[in-house]
C-alpha positions in Angstrom: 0.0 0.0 0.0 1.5 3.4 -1.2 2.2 5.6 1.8 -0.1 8.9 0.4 -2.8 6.0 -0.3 -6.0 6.4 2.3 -7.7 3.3 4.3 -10.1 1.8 2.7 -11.8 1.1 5.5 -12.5 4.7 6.2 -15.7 5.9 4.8 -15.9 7.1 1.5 -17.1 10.6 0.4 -20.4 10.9 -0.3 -19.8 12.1 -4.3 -16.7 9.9 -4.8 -14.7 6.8 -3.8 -12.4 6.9 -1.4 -9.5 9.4 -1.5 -11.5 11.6 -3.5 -11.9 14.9 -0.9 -14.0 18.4 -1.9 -11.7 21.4 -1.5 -12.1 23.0 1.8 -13.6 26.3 1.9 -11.4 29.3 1.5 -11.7 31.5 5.0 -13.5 34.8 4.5 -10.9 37.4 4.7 -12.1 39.8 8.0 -13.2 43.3 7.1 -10.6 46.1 7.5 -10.9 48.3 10.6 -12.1 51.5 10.5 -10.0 53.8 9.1 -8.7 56.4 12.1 -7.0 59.9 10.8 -3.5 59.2 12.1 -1.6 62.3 13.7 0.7 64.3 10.5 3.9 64.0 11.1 5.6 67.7 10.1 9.6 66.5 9.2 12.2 69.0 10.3 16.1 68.5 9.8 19.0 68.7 12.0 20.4 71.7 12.9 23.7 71.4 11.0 26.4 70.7 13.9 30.4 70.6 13.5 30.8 66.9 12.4 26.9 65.6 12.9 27.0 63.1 9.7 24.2 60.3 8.8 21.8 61.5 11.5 18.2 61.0 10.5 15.4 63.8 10.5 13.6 64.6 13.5 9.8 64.5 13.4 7.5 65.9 15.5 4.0 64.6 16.0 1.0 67.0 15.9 -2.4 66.6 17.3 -5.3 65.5 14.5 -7.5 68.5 13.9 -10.4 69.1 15.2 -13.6 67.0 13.5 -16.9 68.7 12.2 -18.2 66.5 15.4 -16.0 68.2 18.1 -18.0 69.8 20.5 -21.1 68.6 20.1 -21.8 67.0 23.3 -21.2 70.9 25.3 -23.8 72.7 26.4 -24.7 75.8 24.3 -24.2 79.3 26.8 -27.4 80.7 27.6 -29.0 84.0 26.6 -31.5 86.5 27.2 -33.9 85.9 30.3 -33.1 82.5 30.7 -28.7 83.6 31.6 -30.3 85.2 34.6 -30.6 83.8 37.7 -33.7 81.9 39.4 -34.3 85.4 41.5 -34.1 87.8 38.4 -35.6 85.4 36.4 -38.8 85.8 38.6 -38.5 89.3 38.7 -38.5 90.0 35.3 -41.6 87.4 34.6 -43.7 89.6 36.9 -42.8 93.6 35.0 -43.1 91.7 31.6 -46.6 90.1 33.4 -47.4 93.6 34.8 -46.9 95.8 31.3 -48.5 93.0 29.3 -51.7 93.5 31.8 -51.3 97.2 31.7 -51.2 97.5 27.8 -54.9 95.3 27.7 -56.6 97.3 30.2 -55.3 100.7 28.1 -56.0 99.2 24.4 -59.4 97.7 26.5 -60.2 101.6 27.9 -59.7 103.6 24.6 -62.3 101.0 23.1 -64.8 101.1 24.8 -64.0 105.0 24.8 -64.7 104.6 21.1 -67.1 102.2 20.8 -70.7 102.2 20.7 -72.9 102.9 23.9 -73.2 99.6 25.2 -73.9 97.9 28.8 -70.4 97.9 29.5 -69.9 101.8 29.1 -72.9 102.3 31.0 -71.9 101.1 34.1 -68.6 102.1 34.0 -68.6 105.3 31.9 -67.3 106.6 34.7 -64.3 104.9 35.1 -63.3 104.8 31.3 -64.0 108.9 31.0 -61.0 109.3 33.7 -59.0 107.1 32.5 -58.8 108.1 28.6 -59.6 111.5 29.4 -58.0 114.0 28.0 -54.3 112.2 27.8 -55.4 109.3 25.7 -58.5 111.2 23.6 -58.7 109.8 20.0 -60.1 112.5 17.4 -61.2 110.7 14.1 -62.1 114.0 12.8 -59.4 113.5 10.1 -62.2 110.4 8.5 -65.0 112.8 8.2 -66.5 113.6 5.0 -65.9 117.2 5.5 -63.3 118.1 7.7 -63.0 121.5 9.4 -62.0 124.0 7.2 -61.5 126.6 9.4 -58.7 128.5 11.5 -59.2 128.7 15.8 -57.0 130.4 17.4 -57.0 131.4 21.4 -56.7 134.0 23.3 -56.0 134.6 26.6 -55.5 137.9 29.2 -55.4 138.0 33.0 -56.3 139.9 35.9 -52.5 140.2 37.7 -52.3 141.9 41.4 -49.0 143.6 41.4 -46.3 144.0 44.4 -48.0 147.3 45.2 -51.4 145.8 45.2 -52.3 147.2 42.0 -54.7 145.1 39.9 -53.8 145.2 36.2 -55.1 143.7 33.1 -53.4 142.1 30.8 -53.8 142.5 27.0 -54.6 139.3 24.7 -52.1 137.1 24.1 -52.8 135.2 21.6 -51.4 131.8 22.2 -52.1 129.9 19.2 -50.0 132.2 17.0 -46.9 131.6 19.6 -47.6 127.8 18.3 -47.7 128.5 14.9 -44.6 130.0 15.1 -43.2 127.9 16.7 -44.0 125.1 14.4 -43.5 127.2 11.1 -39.7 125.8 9.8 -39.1 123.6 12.7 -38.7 119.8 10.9 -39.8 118.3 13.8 -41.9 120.4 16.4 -43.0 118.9 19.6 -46.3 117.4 20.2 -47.2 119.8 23.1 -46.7 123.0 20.0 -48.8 121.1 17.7 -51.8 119.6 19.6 -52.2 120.8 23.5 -53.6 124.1 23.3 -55.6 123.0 19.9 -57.2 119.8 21.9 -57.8 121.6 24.9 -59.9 123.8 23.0 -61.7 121.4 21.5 -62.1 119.2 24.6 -64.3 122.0 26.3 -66.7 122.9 22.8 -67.5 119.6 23.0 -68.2 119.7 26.8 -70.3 123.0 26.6 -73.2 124.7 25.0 -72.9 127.8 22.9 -73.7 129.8 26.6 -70.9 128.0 27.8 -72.7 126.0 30.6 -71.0 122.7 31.1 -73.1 119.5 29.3 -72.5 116.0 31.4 -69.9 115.3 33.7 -66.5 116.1 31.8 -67.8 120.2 31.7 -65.7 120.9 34.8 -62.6 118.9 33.8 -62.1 120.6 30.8 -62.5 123.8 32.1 -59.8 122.6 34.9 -57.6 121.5 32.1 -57.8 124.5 29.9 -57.4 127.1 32.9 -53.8 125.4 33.8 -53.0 125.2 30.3 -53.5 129.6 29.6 -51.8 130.0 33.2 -48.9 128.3 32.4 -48.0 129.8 29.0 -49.0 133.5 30.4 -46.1 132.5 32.9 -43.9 131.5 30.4 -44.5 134.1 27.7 -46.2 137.8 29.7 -43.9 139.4 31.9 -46.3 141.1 33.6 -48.0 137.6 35.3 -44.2 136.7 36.2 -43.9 139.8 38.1 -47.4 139.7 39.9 -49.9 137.0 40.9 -52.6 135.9 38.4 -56.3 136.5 39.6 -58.3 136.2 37.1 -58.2 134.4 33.4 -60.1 134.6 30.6 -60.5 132.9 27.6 -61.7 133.5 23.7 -61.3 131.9 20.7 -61.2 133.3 17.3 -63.2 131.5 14.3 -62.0 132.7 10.5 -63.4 130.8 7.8 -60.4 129.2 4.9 -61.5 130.9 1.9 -61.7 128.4 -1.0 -59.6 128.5 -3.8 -60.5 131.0 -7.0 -62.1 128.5 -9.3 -64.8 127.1 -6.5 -68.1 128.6 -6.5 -68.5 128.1 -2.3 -68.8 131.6 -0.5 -67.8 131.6 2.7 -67.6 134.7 5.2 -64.5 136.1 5.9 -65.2 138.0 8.6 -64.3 136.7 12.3 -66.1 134.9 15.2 -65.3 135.6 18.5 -66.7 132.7 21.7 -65.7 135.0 24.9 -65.9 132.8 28.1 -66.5 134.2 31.2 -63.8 134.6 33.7 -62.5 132.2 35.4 -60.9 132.5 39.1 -56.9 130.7 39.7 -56.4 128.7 43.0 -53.3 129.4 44.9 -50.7 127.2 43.6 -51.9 127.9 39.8 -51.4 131.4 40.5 -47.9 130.7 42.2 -46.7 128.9 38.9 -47.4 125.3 40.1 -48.3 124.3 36.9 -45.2 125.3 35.4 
């Protein structure tokens, strides 16, 4: 029996006689490992040295740069309300909470202010009238089909007691022209030039009858409102009421029609009206310049 023969008494191979063997599988060759960036290496030579020969470069390993990923995992800074701390935090919930409710109840006030007269109004009229009145008064004159076309100006004089104890009157002063000058070139004249004496005015026509007799309950507040207005600009602008104590005040207002242009057919008078109110007494600390 040759040596490389096999035993026949060993079982044969299912798909051939004996010494007939399949071909063992090939292993499956593992899968490569994940590729990891290895550090550069940045290659620098020798400094050249009296007799240094066959010396090999130095290298000098330099940290991987940083990945798109790095960083990821590190919590972002906080900004705004939430950087503050637990205490502040608080504090600053409550003024936002506080303006937010005060910003309703205003936009709610002027409203009902405007709106129809409802059950609402009614029972709190009251209430509403102090509240919008005459700070937060909305005038939607500027809608109407025909707006005003017509020029008021004011006028005021006083009754001034002197050091001596004179009594002296003053002449008119006529306070709407002081605006208009004021506003005439000025790009960008206040609000108080343009509309305080102008809505006073019309805040107390609307609150009295042509014999000047106060209709519902805001008569008395625009007449309180218009008095400190006259008193305060007489301080300001006569030099008489700054030298003696104001008494007395009293208003007028002078109405001139705008004449239309050449090519209308409207006629319109041209001559003046003048709406003289009666006189009007100053308390103590209006008279002293309070209002000022």
């Amino acid at each position: 029996m040759d040596a490389y023969d096999e035993d026949s008494r060993e079982p044969q191979a299912p798909d051939g006689p004996a010494g007939t063997r399949l071909p063992e599988q090939p292993p499956r060759p593992a899968p490569p490992p994940a590729a990891t960036p290895e550090p550069r290496t940045a290659v620098s030579w020798p400094e050249s040295r009296a007799g240094a020969t066959g010396t090999e470069p130095r290298t000098a390993v330099t940290a991987p740069e940083a990945g798109p990923g790095t960083g990821k995992g590190l919590p972002r800074p906080r900004t705004g309300v939430a950087a503050l701390s637990l205490p502040y935090q608080v504090v600053a919930a409550l003024a936002l909470s506080v303006i937010a409710v005060a910003a309703c109840v205003h936009l709610l006030m002027v409203f009902l202010s405007l709106a129809p007269s409802n059950t609402v109004t009614k029972q709190h009229g009251e209430a509403i009238e102090e509240w919008v009145y005459p700070e937060f008064e909305q005038n939607w004159k500027l809608f109407a089909p025909n707006p005003l076309q017509q020029n008021i100006a004011v006028q005021v004089r006083a009754e001034v007691r002197m050091r001596d104890g004179g009594l002296l009157t003053t002449a008119w002063t006529d306070l709407s022209a002081q605006d208009g000058a004021a506003i005439d070139g000025n790009p960008a004249p206040s609000h108080t030039q343009q509309n305080e004496l102008r809505r006073a005015w019309d805040f107390f026509a609307a609150t009295h009858g042509a014999d000047n007799r106060a209709i519902g309950l805001r008569g008395s507040l625009s007449e309180q409102y218009l008095r400190r207005i006259v008193v305060m600009r007489l301080h300001r602008s006569d030099p008489m009421s700054r030298e003696g104590v104001i008494q007395r005040v009293q208003v007028r207002s002078r109405t001139a029609n705008v004449q239309p242009p050449p090519w209308s057919r409207e006629r319109v008078p041209d001559k003046p009206a003048y709406r003289l109110l009666p006189w009007w007494s100053v308390t103590s600390d209006e008279a002293a310049g309070g209002v000022r």
